[in-house]
C-alpha positions as CSV (number, residue, x, y, z in Angstrom):
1,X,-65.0,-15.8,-99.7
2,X,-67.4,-16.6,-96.7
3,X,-67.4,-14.7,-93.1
4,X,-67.5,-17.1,-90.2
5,X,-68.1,-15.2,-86.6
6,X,-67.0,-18.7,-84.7
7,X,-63.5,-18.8,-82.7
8,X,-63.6,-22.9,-83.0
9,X,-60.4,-22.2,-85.4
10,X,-58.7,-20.7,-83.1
11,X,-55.8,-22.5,-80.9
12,X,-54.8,-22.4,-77.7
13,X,-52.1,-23.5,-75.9
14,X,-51.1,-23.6,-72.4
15,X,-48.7,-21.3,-70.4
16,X,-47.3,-24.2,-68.5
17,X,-47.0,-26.7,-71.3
18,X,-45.2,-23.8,-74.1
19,X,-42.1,-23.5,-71.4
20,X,-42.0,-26.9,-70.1
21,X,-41.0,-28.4,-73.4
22,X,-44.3,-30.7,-73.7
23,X,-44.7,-31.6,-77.2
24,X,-47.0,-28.9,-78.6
25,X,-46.0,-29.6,-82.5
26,X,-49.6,-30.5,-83.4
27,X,-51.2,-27.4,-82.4
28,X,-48.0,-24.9,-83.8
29,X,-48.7,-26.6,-87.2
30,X,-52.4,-26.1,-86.7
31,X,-52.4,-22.0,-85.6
32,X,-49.7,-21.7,-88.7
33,X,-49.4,-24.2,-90.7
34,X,-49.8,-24.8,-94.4
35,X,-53.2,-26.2,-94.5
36,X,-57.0,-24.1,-95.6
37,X,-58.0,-23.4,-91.8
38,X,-54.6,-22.2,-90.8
39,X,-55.3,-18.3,-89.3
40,X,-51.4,-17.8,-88.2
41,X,-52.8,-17.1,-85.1
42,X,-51.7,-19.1,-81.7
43,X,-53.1,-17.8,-78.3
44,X,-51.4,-18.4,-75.4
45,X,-53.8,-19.3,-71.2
46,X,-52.7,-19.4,-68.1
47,X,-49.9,-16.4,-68.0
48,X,-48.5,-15.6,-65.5
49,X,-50.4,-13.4,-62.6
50,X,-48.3,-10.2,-63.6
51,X,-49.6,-10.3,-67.2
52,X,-53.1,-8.8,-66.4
53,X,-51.6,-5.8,-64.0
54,X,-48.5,-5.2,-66.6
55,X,-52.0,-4.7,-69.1
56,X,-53.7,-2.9,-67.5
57,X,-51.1,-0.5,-66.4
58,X,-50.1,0.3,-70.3
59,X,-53.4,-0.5,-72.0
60,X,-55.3,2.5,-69.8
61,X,-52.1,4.8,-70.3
62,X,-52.9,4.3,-74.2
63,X,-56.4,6.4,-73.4
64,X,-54.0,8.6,-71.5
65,X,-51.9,9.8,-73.8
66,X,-54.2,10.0,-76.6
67,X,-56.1,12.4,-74.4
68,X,-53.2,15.0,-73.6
69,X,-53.0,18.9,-75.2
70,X,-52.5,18.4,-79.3
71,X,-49.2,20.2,-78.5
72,X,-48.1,17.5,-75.6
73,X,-48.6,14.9,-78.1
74,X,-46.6,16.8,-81.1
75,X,-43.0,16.7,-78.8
76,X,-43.3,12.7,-79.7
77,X,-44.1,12.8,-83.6
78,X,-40.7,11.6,-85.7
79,X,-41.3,12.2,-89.3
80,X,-37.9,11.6,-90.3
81,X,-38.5,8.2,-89.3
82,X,-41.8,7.9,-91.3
83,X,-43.8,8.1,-87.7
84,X,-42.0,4.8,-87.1
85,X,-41.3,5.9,-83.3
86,X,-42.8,8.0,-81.1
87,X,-46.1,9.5,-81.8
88,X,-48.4,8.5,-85.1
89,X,-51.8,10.0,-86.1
90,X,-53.4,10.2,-89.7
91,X,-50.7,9.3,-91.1
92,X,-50.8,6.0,-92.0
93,X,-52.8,5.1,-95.4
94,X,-55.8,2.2,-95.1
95,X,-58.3,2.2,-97.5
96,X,-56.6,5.1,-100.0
97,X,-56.9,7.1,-97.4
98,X,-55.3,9.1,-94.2
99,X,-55.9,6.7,-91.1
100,X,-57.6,9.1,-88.7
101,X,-59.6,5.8,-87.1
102,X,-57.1,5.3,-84.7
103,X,-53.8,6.7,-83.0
104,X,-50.4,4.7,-82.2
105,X,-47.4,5.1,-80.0
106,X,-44.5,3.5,-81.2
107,X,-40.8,2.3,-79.9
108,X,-38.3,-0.4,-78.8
109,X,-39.1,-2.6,-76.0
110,X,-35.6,-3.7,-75.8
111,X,-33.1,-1.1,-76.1
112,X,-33.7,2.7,-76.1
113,X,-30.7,2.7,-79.0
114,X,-31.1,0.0,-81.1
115,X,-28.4,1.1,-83.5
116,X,-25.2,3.8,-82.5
117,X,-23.9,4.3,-86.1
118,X,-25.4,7.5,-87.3
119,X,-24.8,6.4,-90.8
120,X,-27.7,3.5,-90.3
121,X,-29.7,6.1,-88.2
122,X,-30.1,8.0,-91.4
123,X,-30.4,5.2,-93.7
124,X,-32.9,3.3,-91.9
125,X,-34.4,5.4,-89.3
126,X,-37.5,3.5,-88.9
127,X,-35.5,1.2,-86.8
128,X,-32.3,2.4,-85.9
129,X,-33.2,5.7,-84.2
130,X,-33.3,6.2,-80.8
131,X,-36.9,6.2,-78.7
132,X,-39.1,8.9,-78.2
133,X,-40.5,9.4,-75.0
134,X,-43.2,11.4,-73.6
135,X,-41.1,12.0,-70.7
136,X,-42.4,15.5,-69.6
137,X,-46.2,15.2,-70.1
138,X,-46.5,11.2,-69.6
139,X,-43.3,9.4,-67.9
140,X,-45.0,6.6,-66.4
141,X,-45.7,5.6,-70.2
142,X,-41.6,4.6,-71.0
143,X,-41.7,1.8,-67.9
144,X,-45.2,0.4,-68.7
145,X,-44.7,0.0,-72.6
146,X,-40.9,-1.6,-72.0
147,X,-41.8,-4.2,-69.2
148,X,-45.4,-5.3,-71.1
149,X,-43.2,-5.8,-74.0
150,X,-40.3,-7.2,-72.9
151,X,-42.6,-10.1,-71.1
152,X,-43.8,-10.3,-74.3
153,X,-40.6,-11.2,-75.9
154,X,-39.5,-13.7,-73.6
155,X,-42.8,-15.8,-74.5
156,X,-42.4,-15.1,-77.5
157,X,-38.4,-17.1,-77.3
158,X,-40.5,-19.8,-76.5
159,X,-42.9,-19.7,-79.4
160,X,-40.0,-19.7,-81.8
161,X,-38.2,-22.9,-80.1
162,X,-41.4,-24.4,-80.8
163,X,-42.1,-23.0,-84.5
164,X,-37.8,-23.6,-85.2
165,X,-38.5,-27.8,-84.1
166,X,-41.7,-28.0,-86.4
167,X,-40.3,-26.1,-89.4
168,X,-36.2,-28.3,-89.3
169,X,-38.6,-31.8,-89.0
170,X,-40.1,-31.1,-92.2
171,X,-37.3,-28.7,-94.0
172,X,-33.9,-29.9,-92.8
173,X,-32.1,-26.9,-94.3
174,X,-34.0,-25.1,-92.5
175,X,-31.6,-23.8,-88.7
176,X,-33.3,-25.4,-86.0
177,X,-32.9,-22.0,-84.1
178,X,-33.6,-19.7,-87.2
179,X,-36.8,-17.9,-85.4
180,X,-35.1,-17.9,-81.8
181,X,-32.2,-16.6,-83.3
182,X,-34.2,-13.3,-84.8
183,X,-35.9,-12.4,-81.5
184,X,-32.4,-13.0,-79.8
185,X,-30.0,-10.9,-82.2
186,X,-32.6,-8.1,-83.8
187,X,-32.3,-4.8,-83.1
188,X,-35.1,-3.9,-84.7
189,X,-38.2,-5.2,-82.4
190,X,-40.7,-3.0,-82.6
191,X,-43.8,-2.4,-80.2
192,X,-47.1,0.3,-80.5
193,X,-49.4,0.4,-78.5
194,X,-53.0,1.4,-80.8
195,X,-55.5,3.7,-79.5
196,X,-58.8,3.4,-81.3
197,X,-61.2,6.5,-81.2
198,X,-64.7,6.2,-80.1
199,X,-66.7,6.0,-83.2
200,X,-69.4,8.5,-83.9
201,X,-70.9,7.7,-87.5
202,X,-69.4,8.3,-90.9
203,X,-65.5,9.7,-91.4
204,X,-65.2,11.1,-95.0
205,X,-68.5,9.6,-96.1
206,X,-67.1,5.8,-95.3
207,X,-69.8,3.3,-93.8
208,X,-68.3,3.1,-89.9
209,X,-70.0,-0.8,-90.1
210,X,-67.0,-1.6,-92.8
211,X,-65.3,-4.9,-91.5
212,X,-62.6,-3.0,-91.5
213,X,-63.2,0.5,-89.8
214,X,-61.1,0.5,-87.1
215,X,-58.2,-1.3,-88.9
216,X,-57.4,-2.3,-92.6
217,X,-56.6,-6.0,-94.1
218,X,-52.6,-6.1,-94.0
219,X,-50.0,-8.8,-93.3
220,X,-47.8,-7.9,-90.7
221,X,-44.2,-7.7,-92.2
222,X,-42.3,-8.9,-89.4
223,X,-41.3,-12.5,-88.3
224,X,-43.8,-12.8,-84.9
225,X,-46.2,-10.6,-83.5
226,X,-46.7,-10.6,-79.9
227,X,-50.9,-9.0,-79.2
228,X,-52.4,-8.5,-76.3
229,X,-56.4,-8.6,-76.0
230,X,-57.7,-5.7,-76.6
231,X,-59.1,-3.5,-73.7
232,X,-62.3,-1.5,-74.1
233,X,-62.7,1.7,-72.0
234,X,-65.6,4.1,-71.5
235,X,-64.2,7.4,-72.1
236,X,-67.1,9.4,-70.4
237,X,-65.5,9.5,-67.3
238,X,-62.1,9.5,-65.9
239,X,-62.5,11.1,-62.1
240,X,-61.4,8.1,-60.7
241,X,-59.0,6.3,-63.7
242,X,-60.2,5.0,-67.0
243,X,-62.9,1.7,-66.4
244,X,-62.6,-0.8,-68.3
245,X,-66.0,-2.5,-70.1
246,X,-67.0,-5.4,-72.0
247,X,-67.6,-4.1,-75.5
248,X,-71.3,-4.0,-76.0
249,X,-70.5,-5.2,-80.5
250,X,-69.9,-8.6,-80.7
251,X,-69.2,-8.2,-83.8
252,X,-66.3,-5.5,-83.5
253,X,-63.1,-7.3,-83.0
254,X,-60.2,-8.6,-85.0
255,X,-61.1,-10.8,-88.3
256,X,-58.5,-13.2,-89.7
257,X,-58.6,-14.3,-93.4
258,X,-57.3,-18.2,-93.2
259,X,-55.1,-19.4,-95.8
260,X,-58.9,-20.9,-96.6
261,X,-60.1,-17.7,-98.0
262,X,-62.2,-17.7,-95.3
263,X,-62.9,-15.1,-92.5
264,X,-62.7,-15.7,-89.1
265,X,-64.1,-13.5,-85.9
266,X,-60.9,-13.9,-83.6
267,X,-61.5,-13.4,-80.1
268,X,-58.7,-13.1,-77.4
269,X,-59.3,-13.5,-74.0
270,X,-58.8,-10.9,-71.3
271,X,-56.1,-13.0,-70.1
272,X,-54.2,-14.3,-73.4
273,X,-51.5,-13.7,-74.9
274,X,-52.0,-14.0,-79.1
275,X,-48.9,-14.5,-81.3
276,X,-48.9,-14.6,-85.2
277,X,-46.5,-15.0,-87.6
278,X,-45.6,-12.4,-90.4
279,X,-44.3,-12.2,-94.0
280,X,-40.8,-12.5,-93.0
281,X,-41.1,-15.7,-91.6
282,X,-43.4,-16.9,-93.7
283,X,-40.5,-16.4,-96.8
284,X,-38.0,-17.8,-94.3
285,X,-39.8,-21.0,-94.1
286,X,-40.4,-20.8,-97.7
287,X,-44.8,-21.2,-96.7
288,X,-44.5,-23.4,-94.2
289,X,-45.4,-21.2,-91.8
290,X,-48.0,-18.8,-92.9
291,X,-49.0,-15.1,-92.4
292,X,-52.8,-14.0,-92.8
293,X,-54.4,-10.9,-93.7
294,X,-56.3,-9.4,-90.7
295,X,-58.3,-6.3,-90.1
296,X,-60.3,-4.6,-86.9
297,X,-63.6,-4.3,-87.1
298,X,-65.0,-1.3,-85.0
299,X,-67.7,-1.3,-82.7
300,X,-71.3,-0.3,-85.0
301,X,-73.8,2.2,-83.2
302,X,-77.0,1.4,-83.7
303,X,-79.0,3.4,-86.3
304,X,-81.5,4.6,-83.6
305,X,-79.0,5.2,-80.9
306,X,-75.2,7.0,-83.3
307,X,-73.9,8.6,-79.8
308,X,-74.4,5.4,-77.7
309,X,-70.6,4.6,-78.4
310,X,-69.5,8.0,-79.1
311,X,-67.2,7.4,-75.4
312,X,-66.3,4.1,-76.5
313,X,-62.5,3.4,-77.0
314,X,-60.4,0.8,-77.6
315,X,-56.4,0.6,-76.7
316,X,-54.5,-3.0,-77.7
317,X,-50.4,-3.6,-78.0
318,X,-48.4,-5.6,-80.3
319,X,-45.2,-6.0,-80.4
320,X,-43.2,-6.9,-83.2
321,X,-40.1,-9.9,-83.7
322,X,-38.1,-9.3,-86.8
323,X,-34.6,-9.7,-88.6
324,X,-31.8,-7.7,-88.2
325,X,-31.7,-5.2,-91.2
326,X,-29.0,-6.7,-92.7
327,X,-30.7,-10.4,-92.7
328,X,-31.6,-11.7,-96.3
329,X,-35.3,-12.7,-96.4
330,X,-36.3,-12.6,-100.1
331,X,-35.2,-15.1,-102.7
332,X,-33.7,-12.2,-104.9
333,X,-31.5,-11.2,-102.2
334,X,-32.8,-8.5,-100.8
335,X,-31.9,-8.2,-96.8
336,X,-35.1,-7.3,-94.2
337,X,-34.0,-3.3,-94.3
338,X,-34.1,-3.1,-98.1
339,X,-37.9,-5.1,-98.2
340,X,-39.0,-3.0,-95.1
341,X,-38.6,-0.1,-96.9
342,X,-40.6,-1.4,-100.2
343,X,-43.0,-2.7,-97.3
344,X,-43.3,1.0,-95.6
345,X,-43.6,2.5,-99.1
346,X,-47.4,1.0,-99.2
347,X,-48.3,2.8,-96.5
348,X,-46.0,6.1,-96.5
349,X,-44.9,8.6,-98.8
350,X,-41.0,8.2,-99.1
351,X,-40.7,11.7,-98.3
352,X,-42.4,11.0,-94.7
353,X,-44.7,14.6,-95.7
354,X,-47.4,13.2,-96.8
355,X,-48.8,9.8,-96.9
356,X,-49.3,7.9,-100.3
357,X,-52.2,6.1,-101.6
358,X,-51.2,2.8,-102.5
């Protein structure tokens, strides 16, 4: 496997030319397509001018919240629901071992009670239980994280017309609105919104210059992934609001494993939107359209300077598109709540006590 740091893979589209029904088919098959450079990754220029203040807005809140009283943060933790909403620290396993690298807030962008039936709010209460909101200690979080991610799904419609045409030209059996279809119907979108700790030297005698620190290699599960750039903020200081830097690393980031076996430095733009595709599309479209591993690499300190990013944070959002639970998405027959939970099981105890090696 060889490491390339170059973003010449990656490929961009424009705002203006994804909604106005130009023909874009070359570079969808390029970000996803079934060939050895393909990273499933598409980033999207020229958003609109709300994009950067609706990121901002949530992005800094993410430093916010992660910054409250231990006990503030605890009202939001859901364990019945494997820390699939709400509040999620150390929970998560990456590496064999308790994810303590990085905090996340999760919920649904779209509808505060995705499911009413109590029955399927026991048996699948990663998705069907109702948000968790912060609403005594951090309000202005719920309105931030739902219009950020609800702009984020209605670009993400328009990503799916496009991937729905490419996929029925080459596979006719394939619905020509099979992706639009899943953001449209699904009542299980999910969206978090990561905070990544300043990094300070060694956790648990692990190497903090691991491609992976900050974030270990996994698919995503789902059918597209909406992700924001990620926004690095000095922690040092927050008299007058969290500032936002450039992050001093060039080598911290996110790293994409093409279908090439090679890995690619991806960088997103301040002001891009990136979308990639996940496992459940990629069995929809029977490999078609693919999904790559991916990982975050965090930001090194150098070995005669460990505190110079001890402040140094980074906060990101992703949102999640996927089938409705009861949607079949594996050749043996198993719908997308059944998999999920095989899926979750790699990263949680089924107990939701403690978290399981996998």
């Amino acid at each position: 496997m060889t490491t390339s740091t170059s973003d010449n893979q990656v490929v961009v589209v424009d705002y203006q030319d994804l909604v106005s029904g130009t023909d874009i088919s070359a570079k969808i098959e390029e970000a996803f397509g079934a060939h050895e450079h393909c990273l499933g990754l598409l980033l999207v220029s020229n958003l609109p001018k709300e994009y950067l203040a609706l990121r901002e807005r949530l992005l800094k809140l993410a430093s916010t919240f992660a910054a409250l009283p231990e006990e503030a943060k605890d009202k939001t933790v859901h364990a019945a629901s494997r820390y699939s909403f709400g509040w999620s620290c150390g929970k998560e396993i990456m590496n064999g071992k308790p994810d303590v690298s990085k905090g996340s807030y999760y919920a649904n962008p779209l509808m505060d009670e995705p499911e009413s039936s109590k029955i399927l709010q026991e048996q699948f209460p990663e998705y069907c239980h109702p948000n968790v909101w912060p609403s005594e200690d951090l309000p202005e979080l719920e309105v931030a994280f739902k219009e950020l991610g609800q702009f984020i799904v209605e670009l993400g419609k328009q990503v799916a017309k496009e991937c729905d045409k490419l996929v029925h030209s080459k596979l006719p059996s394939f619905s020509p609105t099979h992706l639009q279809d899943v953001i449209r119907d699904s009542k299980t979108t999910k969206a978090r919104l990561l905070h990544y700790y300043p990094q300070t030297g060694t956790i648990e005698g692990e190497k903090r210059d691991d491609m992976d620190s900050w974030c270990g290699w996994h698919l995503d599960h789902g059918s597209l992934t909406g992700l924001t750039s990620a926004m690095y903020i000095d922690e040092s200081d927050k008299s007058e609001g969290w500032k936002e830097v450039s992050c001093p690393d060039p080598e911290a980031g996110l790293y994409i494993r093409n279908r090439g076996q090679q890995v690619v430095k991806a960088s997103i733009p301040r002001d891009h939107l990136a979308f990639q595709t996940g496992e459940a599309l990629q069995l929809a479209t029977r490999g078609l359209l693919a999904a790559t591993p991916h990982c975050v690499r965090g930001a090194t300190p150098p070995e005669n300077d460990p505190k110079h990013y001890a402040t140094l944070a980074r906060n990101t959002f992703a949102v999640f598109m996927q089938p409705s639970l009861e949607t079949i998405v594996t050749e043996d027959g198993r719908n997308f709540g059944e998999w999920t939970k095989e899926v979750l099981d790699r990263y949680y105890d089924k107990d939701s006590k403690q978290a399981k090696k996998h």
